[in-house]
TIKE-642313 format. One record per residue (C-alpha): x, z, y. Coordinates in steps of 0.2 Angstrom, whole numbers, plus 2048, in hexadecimal, padded with zeros to 3 digits. Layout:
N
(site (X, Z, Y))
...
***
This chain:
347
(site (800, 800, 800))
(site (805, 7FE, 811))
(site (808, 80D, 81C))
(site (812, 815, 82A))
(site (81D, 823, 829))
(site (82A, 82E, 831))
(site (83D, 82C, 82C))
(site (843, 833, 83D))
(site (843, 834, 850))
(site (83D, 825, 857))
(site (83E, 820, 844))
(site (82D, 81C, 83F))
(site (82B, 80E, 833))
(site (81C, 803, 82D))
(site (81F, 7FE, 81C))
(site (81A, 7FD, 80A))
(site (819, 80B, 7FF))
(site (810, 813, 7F1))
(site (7FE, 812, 7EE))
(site (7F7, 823, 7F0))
(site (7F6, 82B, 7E0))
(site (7E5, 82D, 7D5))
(site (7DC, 83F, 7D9))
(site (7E2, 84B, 7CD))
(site (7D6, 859, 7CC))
(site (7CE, 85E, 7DB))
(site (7D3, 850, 7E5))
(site (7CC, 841, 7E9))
(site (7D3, 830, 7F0))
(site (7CE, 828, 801))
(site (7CD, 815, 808))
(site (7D4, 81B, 819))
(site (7C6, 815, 826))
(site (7CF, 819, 839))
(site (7DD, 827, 83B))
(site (7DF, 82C, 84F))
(site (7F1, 82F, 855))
(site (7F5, 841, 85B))
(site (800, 848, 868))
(site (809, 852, 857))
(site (80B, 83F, 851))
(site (814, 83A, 862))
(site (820, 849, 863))
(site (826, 845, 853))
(site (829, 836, 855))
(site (830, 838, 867))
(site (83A, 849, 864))
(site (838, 84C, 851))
(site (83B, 854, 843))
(site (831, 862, 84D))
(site (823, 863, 83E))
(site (828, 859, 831))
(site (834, 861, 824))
(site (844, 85B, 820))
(site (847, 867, 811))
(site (837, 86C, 804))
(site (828, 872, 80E))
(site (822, 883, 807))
(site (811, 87D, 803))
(site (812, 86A, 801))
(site (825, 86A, 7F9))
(site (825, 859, 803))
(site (832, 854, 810))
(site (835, 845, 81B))
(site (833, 835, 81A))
(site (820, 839, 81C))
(site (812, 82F, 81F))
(site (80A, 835, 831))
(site (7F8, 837, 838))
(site (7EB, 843, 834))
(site (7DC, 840, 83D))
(site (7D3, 836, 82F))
(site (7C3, 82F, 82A))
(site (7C0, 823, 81A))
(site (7B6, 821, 80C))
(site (7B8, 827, 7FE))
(site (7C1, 81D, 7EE))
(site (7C2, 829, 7E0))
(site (7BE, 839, 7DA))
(site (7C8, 844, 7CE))
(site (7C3, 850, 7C3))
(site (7BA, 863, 7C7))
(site (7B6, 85C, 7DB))
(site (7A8, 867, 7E1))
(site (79B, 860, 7ED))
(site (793, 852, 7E4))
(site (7A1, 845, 7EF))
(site (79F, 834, 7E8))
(site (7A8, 822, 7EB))
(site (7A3, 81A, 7FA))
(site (79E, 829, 805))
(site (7A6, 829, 817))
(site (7B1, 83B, 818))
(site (7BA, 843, 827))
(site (7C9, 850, 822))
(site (7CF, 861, 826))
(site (7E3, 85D, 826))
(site (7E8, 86E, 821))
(site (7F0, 872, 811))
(site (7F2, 885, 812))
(site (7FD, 890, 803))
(site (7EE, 898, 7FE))
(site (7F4, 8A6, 7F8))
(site (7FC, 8B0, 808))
(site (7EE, 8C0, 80E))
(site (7E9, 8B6, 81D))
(site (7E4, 8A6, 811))
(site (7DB, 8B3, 806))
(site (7D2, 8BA, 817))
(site (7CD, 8A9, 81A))
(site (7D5, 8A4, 828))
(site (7DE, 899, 820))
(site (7E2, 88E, 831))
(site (7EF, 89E, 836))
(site (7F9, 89C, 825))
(site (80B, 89D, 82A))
(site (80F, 890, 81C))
(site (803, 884, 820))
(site (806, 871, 81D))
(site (7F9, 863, 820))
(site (7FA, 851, 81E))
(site (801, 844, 82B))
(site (813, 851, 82C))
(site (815, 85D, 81E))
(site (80C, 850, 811))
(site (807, 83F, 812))
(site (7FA, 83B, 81E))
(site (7EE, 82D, 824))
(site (7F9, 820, 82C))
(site (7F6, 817, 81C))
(site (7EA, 80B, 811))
(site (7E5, 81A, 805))
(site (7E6, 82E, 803))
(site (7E6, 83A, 7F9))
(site (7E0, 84C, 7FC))
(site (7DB, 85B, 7F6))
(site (7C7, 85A, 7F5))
(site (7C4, 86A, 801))
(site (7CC, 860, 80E))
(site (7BF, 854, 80D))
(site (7AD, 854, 816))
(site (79F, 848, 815))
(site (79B, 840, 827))
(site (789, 83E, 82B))
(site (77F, 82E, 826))
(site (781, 822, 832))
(site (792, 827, 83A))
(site (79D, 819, 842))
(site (7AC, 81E, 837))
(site (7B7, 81E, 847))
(site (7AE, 82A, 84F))
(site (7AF, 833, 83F))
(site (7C5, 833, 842))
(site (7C0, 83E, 850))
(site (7BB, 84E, 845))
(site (7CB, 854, 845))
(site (7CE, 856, 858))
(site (7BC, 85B, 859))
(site (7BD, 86A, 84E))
(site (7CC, 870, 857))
(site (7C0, 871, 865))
(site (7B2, 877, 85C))
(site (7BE, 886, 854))
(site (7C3, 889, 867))
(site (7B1, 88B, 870))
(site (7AD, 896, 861))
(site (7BB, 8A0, 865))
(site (7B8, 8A0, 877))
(site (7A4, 8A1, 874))
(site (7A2, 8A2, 886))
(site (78F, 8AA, 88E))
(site (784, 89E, 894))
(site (787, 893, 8A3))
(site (798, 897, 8A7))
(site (7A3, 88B, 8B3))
(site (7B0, 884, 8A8))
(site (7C0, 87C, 8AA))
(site (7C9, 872, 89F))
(site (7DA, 86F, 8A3))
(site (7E2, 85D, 89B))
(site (7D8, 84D, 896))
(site (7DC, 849, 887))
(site (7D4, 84A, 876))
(site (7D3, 85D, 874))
(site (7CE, 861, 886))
(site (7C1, 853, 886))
(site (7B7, 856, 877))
(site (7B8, 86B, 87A))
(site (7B2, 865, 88B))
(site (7A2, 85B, 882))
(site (7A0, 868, 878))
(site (79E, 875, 884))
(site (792, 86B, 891))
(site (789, 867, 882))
(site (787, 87A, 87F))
(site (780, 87C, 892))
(site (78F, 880, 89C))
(site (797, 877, 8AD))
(site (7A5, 86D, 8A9))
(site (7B4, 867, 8B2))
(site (7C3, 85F, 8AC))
(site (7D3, 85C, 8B4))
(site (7E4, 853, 8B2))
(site (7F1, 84C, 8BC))
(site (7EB, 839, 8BB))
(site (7DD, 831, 8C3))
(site (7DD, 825, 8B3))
(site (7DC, 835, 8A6))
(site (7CD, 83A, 8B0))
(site (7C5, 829, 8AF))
(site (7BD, 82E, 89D))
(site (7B6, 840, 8A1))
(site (7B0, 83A, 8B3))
(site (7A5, 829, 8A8))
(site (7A0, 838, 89D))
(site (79A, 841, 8AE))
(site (7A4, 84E, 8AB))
(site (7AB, 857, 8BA))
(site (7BC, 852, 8BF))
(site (7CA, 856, 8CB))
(site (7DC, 853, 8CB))
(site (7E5, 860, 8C2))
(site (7F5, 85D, 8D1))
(site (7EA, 865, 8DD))
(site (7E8, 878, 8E1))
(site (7D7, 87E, 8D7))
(site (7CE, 88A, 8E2))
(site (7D1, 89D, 8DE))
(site (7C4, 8A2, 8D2))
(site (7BD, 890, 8CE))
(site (7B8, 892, 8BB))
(site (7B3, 8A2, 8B1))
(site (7B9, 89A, 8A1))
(site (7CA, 88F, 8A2))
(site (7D0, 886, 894))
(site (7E4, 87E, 893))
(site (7E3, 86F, 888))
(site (7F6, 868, 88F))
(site (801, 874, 884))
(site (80D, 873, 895))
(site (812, 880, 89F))
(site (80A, 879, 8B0))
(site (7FA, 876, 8A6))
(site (7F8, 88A, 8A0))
(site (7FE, 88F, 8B2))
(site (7F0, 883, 8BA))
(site (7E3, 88B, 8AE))
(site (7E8, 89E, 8B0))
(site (7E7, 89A, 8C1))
(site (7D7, 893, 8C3))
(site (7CF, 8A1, 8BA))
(site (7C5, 8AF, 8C2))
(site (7C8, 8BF, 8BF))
(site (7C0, 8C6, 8AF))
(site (7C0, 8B5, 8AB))
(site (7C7, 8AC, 898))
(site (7D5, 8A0, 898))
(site (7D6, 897, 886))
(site (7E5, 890, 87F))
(site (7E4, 881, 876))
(site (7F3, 878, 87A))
(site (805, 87B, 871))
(site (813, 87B, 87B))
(site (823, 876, 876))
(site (82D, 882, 87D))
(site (829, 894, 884))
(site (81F, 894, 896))
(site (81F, 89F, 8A2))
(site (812, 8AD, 8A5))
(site (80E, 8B8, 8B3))
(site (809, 8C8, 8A6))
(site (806, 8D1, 8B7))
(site (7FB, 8C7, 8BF))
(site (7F1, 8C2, 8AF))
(site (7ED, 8D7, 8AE))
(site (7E7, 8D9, 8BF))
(site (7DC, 8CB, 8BB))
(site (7D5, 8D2, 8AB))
(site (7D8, 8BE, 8A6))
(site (7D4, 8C0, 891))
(site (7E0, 8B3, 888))
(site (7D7, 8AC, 879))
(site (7E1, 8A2, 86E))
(site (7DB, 894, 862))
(site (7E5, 88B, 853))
(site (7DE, 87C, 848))
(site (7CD, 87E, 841))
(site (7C5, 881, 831))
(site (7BA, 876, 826))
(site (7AA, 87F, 822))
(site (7AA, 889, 835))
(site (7B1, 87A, 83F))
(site (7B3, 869, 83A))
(site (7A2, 868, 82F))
(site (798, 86C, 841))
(site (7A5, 862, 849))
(site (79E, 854, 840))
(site (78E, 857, 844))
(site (792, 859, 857))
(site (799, 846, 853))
(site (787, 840, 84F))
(site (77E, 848, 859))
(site (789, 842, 869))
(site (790, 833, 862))
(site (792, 827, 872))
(site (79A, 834, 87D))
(site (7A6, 837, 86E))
(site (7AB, 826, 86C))
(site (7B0, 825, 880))
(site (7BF, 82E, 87A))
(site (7C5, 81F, 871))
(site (7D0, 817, 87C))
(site (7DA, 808, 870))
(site (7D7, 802, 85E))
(site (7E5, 7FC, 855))
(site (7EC, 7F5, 844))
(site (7F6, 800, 838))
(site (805, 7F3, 83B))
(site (804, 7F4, 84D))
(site (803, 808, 84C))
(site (815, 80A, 855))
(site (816, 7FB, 863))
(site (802, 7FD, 869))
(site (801, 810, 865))
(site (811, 81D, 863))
(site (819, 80F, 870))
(site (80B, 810, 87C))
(site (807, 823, 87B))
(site (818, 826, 880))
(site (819, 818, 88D))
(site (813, 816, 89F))
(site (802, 80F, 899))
(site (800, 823, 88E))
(site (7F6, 829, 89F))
(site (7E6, 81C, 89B))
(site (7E4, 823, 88A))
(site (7DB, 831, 881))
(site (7DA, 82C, 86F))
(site (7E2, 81D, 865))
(site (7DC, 819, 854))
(site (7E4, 810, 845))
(site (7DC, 806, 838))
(site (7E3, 7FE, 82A))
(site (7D6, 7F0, 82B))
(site (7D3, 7E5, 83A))
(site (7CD, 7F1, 84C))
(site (7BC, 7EF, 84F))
***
């Protein structure tokens, strides 16, 4: 099969390799449908190995090369055996991409997406940059009947959202600002104007405003000063230092400042002036599947043409690097929120 994987920095590769193997066991086998390009994807490829293993992965036992990408849909080719569910050939499936040990006290508390050890597909297995996959069945969830199946790539960045706003779970009607237009900050934005709260987004580009302000979302430009007090809930969704410095503050006091984004280096953090403020930090990592991306799904169907807005290029799995990695980390990455891969022609 044809797929694209990592071999180094600035080393990724399409090429042939390996069909995916037959499900063993609990596993099943996935024609991949569209697999969206991630800011984890483009680190790696521009700074990497930052994620991906260079020796065995504790969990996976994998290392690099590696196939990337792990916001997938698809439909489903092949079941193995003892698959709970009643999955079958031909149904359309989203994926939680996490592969957690399993057997750590936080795994058998259930909150699994805090393992220390956790893998998931597209860096510490293979991933969805690829014609086939094959996963561990509780990975898989059946999107709703009649879901565009690009739309349905988006259930990963959704339940990331999802799993924030239920950890923020916000009282009615609050004034919210979400700091950073991309995928992550956009679809917690949907979700929580969708849940009855005043929304405005802000970034540093007129173009990365263009989506949220067609979605009539509020905007404003993240580069100028927010008024003192201008949102009760805050969220960072940049993982920069500027970002978390513009949403702390933005917030009132009393008010809640989410974190969402993952910086790469430490940030700095006025500790004094957060406590004066009586800001609450609420951080958020990853998602579940029952919890998060099952509802986040749901959200999908239920909102379907806003959710689309945030696809902003469709492109062929030999083309991933030149019109995608290339591009997000050109001058043209400020016009885009979400780039999907297919293996098949874009449509």
């Amino acid at each position: 099969m044809r797929a694209v994987r990592w071999h180094g920095r600035r080393d990724v590769r399409f090429e042939t390799v390996a069909d995916a193997p037959p499900p063993g066991p609990r596993q099943v086998r996935l024609a991949v449908d569209w697999c969206g390009l991630c800011g984890t994807d483009l680190l790696e490829y521009q700074a990497g190995p930052i994620e991906i293993p260079t020796g065995e992965h504790p969990v996976t036992g994998r290392t690099a090369p590696v196939i990337l990408g792990h916001e997938v849909s698809g439909r489903i080719t092949d079941v193995g055996e003892d698959v709970a569910g009643g999955l079958a050939p031909g149904e359309l499936v989203a994926l939680n991409a996490l592969i957690p040990c399993g057997d750590c006290a936080i795994c058998r508390s259930g909150a699994y997406h805090r393992c220390p050890d956790f893998g998931h597909i597209g860096m510490s297995a293979d991933g969805g940059l690829a014609e086939l996959l094959t996963v561990p069945a509780q990975m898989v969830v059946r999107a709703p009947a009649g879901l565009d199946p690009a739309v349905a790539a988006l259930a990963e960045p959704f339940a990331v959202a999802w799993h924030l706003v239920r950890r923020l779970e916000p009282p009615p009607d609050r004034r919210v600002l979400i700091v950073g237009a991309g995928s992550i900050g956009l679809a917690t934005a949907l979700i929580l104007r969708a849940e009855g709260h005043r929304v405005t987004v802000a970034d540093v580009g007129d173009e990365r405003l263009a989506v949220p302000a067609a979605l009539e979302l509020g905007t404003r430009r993240a580069d100028l000063d927010p008024p003192a007090g201008f949102a009760d809930l805050t969220v960072d969704a940049t993982g920069t230092g500027p970002g978390f410095a513009l949403a702390c503050a933005a917030t009132r006091p009393g008010g809640t400042v989410g974190l969402a984004g993952l910086p790469g280096a430490p940030v700095p953090f006025d500790v004094a002036d957060a406590a004066k403020r009586e800001l609450t930090l609420v951080g958020s990592m990853s998602h579940r599947t029952t919890a998060d991306l099952r509802p986040a799904l749901a959200f999908l169907a239920r909102h379907t043409d806003q959710a689309a807005a945030l696809i902003t290029g469709r492109v062929r799995l030999a083309d991933t690097v030149p019109l995608g990695l290339d591009v997000l980390a050109g001058a043209e990455r400020g016009r885009h929120i979400k780039i999907l891969v297919t293996p098949g022609g874009t449509r």
